[in-house]
TORKOL-4160 file (C-alpha; in steps of 0.2 Angstrom, whole numbers, padded with zeros to 4 digits, m for minus):
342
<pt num="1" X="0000" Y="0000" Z="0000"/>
<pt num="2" X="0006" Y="0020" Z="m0004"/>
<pt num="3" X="0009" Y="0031" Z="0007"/>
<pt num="4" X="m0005" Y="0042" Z="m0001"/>
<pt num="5" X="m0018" Y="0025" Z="0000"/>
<pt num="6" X="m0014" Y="0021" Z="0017"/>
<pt num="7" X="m0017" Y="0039" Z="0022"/>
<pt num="8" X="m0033" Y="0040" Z="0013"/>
<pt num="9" X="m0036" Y="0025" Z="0024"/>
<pt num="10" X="m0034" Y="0034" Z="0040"/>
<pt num="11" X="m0044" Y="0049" Z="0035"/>
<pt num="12" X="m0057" Y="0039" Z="0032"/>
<pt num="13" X="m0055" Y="0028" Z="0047"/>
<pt num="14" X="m0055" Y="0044" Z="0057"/>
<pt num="15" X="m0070" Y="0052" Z="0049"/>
<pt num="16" X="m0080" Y="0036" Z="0053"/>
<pt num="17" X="m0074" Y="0037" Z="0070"/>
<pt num="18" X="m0080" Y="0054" Z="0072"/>
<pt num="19" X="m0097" Y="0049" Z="0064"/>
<pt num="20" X="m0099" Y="0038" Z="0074"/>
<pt num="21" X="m0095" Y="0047" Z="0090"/>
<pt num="22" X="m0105" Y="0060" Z="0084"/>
<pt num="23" X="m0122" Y="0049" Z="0085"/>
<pt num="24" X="m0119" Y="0040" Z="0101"/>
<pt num="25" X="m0124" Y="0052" Z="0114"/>
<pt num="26" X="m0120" Y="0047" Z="0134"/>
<pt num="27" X="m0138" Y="0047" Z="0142"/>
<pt num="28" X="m0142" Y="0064" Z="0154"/>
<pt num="29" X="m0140" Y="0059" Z="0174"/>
<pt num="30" X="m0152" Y="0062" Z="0184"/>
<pt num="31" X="m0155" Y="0057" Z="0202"/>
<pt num="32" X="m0168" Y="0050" Z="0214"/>
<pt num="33" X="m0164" Y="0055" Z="0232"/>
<pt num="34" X="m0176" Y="0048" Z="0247"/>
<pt num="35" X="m0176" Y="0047" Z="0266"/>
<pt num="36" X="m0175" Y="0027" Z="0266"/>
<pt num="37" X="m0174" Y="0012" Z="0256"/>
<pt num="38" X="m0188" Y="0002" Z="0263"/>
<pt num="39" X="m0204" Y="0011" Z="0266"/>
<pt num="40" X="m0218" Y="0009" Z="0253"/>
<pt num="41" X="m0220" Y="0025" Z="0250"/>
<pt num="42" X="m0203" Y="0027" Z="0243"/>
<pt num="43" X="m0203" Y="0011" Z="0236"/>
<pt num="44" X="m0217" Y="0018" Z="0224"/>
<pt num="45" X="m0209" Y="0033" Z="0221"/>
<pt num="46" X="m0193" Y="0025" Z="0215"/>
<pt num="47" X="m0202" Y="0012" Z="0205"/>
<pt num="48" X="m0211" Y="0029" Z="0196"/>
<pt num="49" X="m0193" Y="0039" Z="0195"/>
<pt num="50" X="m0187" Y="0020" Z="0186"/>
<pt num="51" X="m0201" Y="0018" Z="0173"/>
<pt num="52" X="m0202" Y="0036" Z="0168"/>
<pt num="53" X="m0181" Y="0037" Z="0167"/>
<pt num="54" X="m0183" Y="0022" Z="0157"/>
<pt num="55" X="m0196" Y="0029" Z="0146"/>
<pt num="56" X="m0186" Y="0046" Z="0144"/>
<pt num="57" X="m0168" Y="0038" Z="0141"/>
<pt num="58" X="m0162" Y="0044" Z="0156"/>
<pt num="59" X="m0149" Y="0037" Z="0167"/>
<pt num="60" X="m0155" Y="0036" Z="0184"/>
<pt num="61" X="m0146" Y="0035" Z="0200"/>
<pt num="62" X="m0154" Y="0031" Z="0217"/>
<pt num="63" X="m0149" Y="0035" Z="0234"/>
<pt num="64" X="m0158" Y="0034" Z="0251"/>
<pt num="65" X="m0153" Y="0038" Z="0270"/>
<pt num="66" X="m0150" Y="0024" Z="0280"/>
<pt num="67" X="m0166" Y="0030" Z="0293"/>
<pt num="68" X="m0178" Y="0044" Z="0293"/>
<pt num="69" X="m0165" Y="0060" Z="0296"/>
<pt num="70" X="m0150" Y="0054" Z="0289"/>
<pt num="71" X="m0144" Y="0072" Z="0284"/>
<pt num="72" X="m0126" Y="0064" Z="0279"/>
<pt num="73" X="m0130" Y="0053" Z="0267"/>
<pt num="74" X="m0141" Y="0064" Z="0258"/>
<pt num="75" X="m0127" Y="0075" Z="0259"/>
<pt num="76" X="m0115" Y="0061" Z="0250"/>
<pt num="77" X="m0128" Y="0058" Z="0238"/>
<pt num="78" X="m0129" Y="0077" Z="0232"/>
<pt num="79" X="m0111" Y="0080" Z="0233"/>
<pt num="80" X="m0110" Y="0062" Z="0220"/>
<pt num="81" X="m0122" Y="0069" Z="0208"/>
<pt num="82" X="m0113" Y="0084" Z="0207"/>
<pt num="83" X="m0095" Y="0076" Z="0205"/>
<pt num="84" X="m0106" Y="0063" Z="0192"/>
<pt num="85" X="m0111" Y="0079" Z="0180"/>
<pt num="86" X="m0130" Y="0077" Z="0181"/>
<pt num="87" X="m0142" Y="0086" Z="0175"/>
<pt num="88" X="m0153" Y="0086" Z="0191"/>
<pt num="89" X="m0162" Y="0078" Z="0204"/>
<pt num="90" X="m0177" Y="0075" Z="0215"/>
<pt num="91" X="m0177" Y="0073" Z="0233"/>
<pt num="92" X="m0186" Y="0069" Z="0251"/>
<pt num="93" X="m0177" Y="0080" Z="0263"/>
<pt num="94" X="m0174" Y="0071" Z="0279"/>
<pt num="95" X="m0170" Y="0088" Z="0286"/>
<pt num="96" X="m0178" Y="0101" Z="0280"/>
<pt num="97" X="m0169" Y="0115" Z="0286"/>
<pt num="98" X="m0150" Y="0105" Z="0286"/>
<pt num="99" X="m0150" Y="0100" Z="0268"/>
<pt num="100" X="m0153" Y="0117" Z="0261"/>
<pt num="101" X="m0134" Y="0122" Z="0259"/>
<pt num="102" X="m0132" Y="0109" Z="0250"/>
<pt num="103" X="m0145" Y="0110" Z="0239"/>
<pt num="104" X="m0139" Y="0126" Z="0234"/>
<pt num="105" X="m0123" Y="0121" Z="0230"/>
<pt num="106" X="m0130" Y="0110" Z="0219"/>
<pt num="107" X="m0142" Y="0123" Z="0212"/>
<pt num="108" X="m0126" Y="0134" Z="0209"/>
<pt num="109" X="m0117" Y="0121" Z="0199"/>
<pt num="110" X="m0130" Y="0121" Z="0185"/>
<pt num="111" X="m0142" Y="0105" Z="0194"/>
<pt num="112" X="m0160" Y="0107" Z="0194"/>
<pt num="113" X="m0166" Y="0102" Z="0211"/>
<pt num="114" X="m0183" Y="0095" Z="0212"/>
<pt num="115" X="m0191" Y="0094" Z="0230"/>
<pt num="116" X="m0203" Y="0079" Z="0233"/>
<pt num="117" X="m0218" Y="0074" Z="0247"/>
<pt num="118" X="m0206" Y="0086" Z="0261"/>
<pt num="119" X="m0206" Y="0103" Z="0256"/>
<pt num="120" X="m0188" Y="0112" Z="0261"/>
<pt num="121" X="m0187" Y="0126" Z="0275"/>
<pt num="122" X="m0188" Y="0137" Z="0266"/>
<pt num="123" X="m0198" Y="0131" Z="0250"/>
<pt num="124" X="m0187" Y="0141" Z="0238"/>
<pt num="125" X="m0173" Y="0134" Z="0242"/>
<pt num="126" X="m0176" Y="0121" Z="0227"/>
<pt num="127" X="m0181" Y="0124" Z="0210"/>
<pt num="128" X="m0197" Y="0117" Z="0211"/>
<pt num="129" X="m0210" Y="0105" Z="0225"/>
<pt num="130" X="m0218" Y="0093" Z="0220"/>
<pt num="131" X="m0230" Y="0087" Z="0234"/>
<pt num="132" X="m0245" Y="0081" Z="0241"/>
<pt num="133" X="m0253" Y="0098" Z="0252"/>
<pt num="134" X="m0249" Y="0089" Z="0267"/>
<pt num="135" X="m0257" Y="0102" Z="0277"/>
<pt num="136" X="m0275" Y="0098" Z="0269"/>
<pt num="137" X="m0271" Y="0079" Z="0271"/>
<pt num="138" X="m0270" Y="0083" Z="0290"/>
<pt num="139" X="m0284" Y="0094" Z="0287"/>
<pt num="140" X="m0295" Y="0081" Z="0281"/>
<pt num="141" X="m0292" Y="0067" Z="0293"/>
<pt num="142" X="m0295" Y="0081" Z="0307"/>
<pt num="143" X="m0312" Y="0086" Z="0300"/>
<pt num="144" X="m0318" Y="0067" Z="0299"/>
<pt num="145" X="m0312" Y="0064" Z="0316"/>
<pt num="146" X="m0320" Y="0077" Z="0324"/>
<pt num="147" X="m0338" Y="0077" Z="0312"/>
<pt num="148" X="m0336" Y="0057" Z="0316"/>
<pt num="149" X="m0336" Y="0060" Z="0337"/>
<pt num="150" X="m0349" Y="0075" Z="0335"/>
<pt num="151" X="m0354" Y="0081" Z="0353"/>
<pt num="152" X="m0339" Y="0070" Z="0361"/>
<pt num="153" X="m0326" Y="0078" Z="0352"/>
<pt num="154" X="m0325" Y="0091" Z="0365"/>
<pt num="155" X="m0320" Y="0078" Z="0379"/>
<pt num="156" X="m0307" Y="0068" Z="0367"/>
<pt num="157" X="m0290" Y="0062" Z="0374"/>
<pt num="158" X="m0279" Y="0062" Z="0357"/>
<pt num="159" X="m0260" Y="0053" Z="0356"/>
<pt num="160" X="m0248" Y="0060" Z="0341"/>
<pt num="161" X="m0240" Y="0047" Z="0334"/>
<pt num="162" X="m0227" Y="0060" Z="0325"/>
<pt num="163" X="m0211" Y="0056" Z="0315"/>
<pt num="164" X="m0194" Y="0065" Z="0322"/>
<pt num="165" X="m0189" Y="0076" Z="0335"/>
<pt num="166" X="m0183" Y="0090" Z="0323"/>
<pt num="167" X="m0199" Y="0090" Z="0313"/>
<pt num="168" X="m0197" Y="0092" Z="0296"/>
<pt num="169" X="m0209" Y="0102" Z="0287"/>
<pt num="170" X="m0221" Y="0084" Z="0281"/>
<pt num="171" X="m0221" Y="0082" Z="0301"/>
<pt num="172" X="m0228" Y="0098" Z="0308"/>
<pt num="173" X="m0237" Y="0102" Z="0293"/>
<pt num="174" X="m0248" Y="0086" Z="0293"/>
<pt num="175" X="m0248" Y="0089" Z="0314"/>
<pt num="176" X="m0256" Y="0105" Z="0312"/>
<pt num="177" X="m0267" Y="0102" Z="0297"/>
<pt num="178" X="m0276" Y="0088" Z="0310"/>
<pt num="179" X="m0275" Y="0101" Z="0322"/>
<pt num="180" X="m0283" Y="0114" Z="0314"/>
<pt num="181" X="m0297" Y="0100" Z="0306"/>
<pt num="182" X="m0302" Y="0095" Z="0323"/>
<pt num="183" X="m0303" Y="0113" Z="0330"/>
<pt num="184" X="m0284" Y="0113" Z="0342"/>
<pt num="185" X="m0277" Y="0131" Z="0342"/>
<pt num="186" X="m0260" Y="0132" Z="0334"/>
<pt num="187" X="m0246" Y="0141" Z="0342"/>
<pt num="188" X="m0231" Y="0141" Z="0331"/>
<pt num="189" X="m0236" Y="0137" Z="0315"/>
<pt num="190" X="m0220" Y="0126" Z="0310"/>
<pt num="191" X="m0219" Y="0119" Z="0328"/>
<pt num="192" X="m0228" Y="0108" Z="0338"/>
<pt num="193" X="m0228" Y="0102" Z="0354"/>
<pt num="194" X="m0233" Y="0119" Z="0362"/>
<pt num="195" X="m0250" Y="0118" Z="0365"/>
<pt num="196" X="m0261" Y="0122" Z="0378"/>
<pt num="197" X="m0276" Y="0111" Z="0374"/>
<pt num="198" X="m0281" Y="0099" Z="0389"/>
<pt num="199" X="m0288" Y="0085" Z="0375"/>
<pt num="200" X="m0270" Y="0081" Z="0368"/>
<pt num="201" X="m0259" Y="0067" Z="0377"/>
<pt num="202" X="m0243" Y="0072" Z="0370"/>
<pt num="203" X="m0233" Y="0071" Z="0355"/>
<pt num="204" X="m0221" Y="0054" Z="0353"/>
<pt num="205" X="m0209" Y="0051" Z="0338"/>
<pt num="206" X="m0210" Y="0035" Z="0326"/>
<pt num="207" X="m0198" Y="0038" Z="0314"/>
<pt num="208" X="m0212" Y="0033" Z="0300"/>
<pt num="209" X="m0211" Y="0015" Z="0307"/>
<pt num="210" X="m0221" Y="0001" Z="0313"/>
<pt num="211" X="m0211" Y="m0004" Z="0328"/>
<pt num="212" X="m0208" Y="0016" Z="0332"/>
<pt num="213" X="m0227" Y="0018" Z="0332"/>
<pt num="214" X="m0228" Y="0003" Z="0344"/>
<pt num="215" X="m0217" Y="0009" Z="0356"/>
<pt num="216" X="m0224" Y="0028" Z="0355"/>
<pt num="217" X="m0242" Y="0022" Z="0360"/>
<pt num="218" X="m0237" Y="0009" Z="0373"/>
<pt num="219" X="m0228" Y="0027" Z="0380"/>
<pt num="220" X="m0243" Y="0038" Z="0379"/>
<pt num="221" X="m0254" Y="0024" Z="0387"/>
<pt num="222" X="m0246" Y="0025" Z="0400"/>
<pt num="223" X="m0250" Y="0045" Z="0401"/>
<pt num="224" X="m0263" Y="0043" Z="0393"/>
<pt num="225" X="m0276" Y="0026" Z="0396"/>
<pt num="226" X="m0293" Y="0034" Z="0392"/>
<pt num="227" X="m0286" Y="0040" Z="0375"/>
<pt num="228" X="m0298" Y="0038" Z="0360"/>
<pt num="229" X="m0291" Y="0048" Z="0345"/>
<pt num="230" X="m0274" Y="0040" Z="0337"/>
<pt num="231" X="m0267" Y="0052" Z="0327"/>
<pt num="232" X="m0252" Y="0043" Z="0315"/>
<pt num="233" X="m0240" Y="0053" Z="0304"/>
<pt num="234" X="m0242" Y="0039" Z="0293"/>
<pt num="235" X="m0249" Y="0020" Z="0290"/>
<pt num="236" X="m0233" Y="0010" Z="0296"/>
<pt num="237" X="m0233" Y="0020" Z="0314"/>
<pt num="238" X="m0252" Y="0018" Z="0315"/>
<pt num="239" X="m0249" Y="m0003" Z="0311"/>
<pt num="240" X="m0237" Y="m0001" Z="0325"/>
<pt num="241" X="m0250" Y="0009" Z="0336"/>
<pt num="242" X="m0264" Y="m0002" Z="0334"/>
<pt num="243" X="m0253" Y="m0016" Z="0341"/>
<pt num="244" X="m0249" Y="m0007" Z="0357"/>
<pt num="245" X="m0267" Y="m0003" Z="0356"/>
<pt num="246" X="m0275" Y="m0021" Z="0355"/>
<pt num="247" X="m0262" Y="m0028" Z="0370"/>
<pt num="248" X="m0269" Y="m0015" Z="0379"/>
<pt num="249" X="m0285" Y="m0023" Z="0376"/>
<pt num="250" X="m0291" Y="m0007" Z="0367"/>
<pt num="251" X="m0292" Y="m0013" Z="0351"/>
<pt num="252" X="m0311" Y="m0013" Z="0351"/>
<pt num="253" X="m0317" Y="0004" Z="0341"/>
<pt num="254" X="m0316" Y="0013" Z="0356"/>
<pt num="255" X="m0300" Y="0021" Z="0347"/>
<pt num="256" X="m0303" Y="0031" Z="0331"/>
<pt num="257" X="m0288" Y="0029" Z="0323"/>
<pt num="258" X="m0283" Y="0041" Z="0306"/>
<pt num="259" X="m0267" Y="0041" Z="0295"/>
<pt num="260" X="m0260" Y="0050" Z="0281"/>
<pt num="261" X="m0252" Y="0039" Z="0265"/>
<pt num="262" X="m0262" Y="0030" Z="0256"/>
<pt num="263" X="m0252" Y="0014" Z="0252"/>
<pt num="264" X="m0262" Y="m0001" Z="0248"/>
<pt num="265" X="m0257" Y="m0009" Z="0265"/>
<pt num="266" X="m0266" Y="0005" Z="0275"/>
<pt num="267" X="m0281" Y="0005" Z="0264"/>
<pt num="268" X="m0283" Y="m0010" Z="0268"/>
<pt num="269" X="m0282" Y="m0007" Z="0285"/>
<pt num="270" X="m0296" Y="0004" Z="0283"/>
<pt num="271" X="m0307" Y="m0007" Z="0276"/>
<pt num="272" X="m0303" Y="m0019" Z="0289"/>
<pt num="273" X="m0308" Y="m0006" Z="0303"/>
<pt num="274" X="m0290" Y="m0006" Z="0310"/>
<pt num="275" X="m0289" Y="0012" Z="0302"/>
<pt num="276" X="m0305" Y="0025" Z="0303"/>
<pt num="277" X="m0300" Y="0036" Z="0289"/>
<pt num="278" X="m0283" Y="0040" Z="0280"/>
<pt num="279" X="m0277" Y="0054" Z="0268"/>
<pt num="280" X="m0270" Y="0045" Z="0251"/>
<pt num="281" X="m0255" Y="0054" Z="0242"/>
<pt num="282" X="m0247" Y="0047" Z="0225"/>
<pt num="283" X="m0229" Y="0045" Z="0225"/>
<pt num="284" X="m0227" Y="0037" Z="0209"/>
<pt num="285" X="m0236" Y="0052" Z="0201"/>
<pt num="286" X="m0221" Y="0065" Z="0210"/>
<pt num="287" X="m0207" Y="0055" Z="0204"/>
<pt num="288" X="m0212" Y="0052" Z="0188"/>
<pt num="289" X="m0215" Y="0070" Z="0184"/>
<pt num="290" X="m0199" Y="0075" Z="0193"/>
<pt num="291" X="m0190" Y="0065" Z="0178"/>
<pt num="292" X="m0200" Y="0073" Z="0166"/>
<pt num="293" X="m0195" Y="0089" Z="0172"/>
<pt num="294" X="m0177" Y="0088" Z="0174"/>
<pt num="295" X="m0178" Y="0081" Z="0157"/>
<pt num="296" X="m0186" Y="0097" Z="0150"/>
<pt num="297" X="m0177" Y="0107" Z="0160"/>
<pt num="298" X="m0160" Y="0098" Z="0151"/>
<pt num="299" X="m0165" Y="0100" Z="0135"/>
<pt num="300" X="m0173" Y="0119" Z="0137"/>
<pt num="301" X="m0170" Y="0125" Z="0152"/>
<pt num="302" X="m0188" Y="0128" Z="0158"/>
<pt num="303" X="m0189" Y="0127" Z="0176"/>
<pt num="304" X="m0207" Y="0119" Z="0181"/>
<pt num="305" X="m0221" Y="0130" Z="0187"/>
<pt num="306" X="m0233" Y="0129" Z="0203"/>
<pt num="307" X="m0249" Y="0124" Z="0205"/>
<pt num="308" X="m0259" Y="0143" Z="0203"/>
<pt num="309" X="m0261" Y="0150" Z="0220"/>
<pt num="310" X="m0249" Y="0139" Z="0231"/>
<pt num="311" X="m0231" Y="0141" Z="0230"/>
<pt num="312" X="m0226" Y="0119" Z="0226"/>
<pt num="313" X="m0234" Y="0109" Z="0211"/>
<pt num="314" X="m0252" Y="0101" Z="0222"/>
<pt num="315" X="m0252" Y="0082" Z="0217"/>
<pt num="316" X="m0266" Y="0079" Z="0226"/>
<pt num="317" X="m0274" Y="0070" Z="0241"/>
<pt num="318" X="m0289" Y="0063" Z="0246"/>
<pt num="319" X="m0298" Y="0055" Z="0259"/>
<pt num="320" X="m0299" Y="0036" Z="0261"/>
<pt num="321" X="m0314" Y="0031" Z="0272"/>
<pt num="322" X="m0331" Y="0018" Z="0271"/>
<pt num="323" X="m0338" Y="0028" Z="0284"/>
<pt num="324" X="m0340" Y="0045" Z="0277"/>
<pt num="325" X="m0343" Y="0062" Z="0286"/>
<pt num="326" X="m0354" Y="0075" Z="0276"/>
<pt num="327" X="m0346" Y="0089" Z="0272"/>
<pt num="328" X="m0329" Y="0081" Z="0271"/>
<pt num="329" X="m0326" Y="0074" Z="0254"/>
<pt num="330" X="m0319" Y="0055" Z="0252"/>
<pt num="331" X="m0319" Y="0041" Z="0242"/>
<pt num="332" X="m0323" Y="0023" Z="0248"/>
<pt num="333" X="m0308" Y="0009" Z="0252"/>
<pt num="334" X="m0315" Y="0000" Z="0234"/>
<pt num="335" X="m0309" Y="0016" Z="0224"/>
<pt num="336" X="m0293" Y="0019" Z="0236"/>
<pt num="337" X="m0287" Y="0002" Z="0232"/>
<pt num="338" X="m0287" Y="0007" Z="0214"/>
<pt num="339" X="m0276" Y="0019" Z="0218"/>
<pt num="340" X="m0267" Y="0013" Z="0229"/>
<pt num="341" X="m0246" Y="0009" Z="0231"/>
<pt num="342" X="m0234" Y="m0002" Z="0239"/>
């Protein structure tokens, strides 16, 4: 072979080679951030980030603290994604307040951040929330609760079953919203644990899990043994609670017991009669648009807008209940099993 053949060769070699490059395209990181591995709710959630990265051609990484507050690892898992390029990510702050410096070093580097279910403190330190209103969810399942005691609910003893001691916005805000439902005065509107009203117990933590909600109630019975409200931050805790409740022998209806979540295990529940009434969210529905806004946001640089008149994206909640209250709206256990997750 010439000289002049062999370097025709090459040429040609290297223009294919550039084609070539010039086609294949690495796939846009994005991320999917929770507060745990294990909980249905996130289970869901991550299923939705999955199918919808799939769908998208995205290339999805997945991280979760190793217990509800685990502030470091979310840390690690930001300061990854960073390092990794990506083009953003959606996350479940398990500090609200805590994760916000890095958040915005995340932001300052170009990410798109996405806020899910836990809205930050305050909620424009993100790009964008993406969240059930967990104040109305409260709302609703106070409202039932005090339409479904009528006269009595003006003598009732109530336990909070709550989720962490430096309650992050999901936890006072779904507090309060019960509060304000069933006609409690709120003090500090992001705190709780400061009010004056002689029908509360007390407030004990869960951490969002079954045996956390067993050992809460078992605590506030022994304040507490004439209570007949359980107030749960979510389904695993009131599982848990319920247990504590029936070895108390107390496991007869004399307890109205009310949740927030939705998964399939706690509507269930409610149709069993373990749980009165719950407040269902959609997980799968916040994940999946997160992706779909990243996504966007890659290719145009539009940043998602809010739901008009509130200051996150609404995805909605409703009340799960076969005993329904008029004036509060619900659907039955038959059409919340439809809906249903985890």
């Amino acid at each position: 072979m010439s000289k002049l053949t062999f370097l025709k060769a090459a040429l040609a070699g290297l223009v294919m080679t550039g084609a070539m490059t010039g086609v294949s395209h690495a796939a846009d990181i994005v991320g999917l951030i929770t507060k745990t591995e294990g909980n249905p709710f996130f289970v869901k959630m991550r299923e939705g980030a999955q199918a919808k990265a799939k769908e998208l051609g995205l290339d999805l990484r997945t991280f979760a603290g190793k217990f509800d507050g685990d502030n470091d690892s979310q840390v690690a898992a930001i300061e990854n994604l960073i390092a990794a390029g990506a083009k953003g990510f959606a996350i479940v702050p398990s500090d609200s307040t805590a994760i916000v410096p890095t958040i915005k070093k995340a932001r300052d580097a170009g990410l798109l951040v996405i806020d899910l279910d836990t809205p930050t403190d305050p909620i424009d330190a993100v790009d964008a929330t993406f969240a059930t209103d967990n104040f109305k969810a409260g709302n609703l399942i106070g409202e039932w609760a005090k339409g479904t005691l009528g006269d009595k609910a003006k003598d009732a003893k109530i336990a909070f079953l709550d989720l962490a001691t430096n309650q992050p916005t999901v936890d006072y805000l779904r507090d309060q919203g019960f509060m304000k439902g069933f006609g409690i005065d709120i003090k500090d509107p992001k705190r709780y644990g400061d009010e004056d009203d002689a029908r509360i117990c007390g407030h004990e933590m869960t951490g969002g899990a079954e045996d956390g909600g067993r050992t809460a109630m078992e605590t506030l019975l022994q304040k507490c043994p004439d209570v007949n409200i359980m107030y749960t931050i979510n389904e695993p805790a009131a599982a848990g609670g319920y247990q504590a409740l029936k070895a108390a022998g107390k496991d007869d209806g004399s307890v109205l017991v009310v949740s927030i979540d939705g998964g399939c295990p706690g509507v269930k529940n409610v149709q069993a009669g373990v749980i009165g009434a719950t407040s269902q969210q959609y997980p799968l529905k916040m994940a999946a648009m997160a992706m779909e806004a990243i996504e966007k946001f890659a290719k145009t640089g539009e940043k998602p807008k809010p739901t008009e008149g509130k200051d996150f994206f609404d995805t909605g909640a409703q009340l799960v209940t076969d005993k329904p209250v008029e004036g509060v709206p619900s659907i039955t256990t038959e059409e919340g099993l439809k809906l249903c997750w985890g």
